[in-house]
C-alpha positions in Angstrom: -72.7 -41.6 14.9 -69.2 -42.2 14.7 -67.0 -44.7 16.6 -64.1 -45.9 17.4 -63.5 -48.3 14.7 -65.6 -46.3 11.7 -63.0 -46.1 9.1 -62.0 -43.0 7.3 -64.9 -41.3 5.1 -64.8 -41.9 1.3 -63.4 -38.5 0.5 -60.2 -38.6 2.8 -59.7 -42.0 1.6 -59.8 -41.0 -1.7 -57.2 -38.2 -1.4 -54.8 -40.1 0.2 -54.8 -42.5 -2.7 -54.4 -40.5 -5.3 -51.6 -38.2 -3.0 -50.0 -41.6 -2.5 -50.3 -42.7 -6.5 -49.0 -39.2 -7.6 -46.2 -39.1 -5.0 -44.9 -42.7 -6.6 -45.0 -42.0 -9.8 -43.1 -38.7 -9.7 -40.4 -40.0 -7.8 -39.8 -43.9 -8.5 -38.8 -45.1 -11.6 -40.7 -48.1 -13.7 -44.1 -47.8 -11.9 -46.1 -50.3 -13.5 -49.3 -50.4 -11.2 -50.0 -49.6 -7.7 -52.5 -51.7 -5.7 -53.2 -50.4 -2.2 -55.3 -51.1 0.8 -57.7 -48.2 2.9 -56.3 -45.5 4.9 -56.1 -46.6 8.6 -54.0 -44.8 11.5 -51.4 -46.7 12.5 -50.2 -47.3 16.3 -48.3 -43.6 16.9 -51.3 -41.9 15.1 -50.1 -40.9 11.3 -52.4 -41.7 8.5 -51.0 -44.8 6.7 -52.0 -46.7 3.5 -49.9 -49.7 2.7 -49.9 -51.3 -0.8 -47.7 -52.8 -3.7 -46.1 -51.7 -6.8 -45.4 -53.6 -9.9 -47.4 -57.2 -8.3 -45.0 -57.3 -5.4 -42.5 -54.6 -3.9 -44.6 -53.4 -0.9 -44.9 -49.9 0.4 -46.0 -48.2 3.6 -47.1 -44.0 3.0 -47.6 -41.9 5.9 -49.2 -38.5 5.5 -49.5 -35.7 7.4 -53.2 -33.9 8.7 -53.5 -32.1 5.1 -53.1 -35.6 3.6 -49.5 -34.3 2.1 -46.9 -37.3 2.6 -44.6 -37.3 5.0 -42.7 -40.4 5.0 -42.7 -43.6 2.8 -41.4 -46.8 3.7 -40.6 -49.5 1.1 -39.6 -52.9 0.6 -36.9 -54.8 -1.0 -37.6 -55.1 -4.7 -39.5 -51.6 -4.6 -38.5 -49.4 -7.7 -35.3 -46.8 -7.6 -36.2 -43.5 -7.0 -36.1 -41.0 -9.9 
């Protein structure tokens, strides 16, 4: 049965993390560890997981309907890009 407020199943979830851990690490510098929440869509409809690099710098990752990325949003303190 699924509802409204089911969350995503284990295996999109999954993907989506490691897309979002990959896509950090190839293109910041200095990743130390990345903590991040589930996937959940977000009020226009993209797939988002939110998290933290490093113990702090906060991140936003929206992905497309293949799970690909299509944007990321950071805060200040968040690693230079490579």
């Amino acid at each position: 049965m699924n509802d409204s407020n089911s969350k995503y199943d284990e295996e999109t979830n999954a993907k989506a993390k490691i897309t979002a851990e990959e896509y950090i690490k190839e293109n910041y510098k200095d990743i130390v560890s990345i903590e991040m929440g589930d996937l959940y869509e977000a009020p226009m409809g993209s797939l988002t997981i939110d998290g933290t690099v490093n113990n702090g710098a906060g991140f936003s990752i929206s992905f497309n309907k293949d799970i690909s990325v299509s944007r990321i949003g950071t805060d200040e303190g968040f690693p230079e890009r490579k």
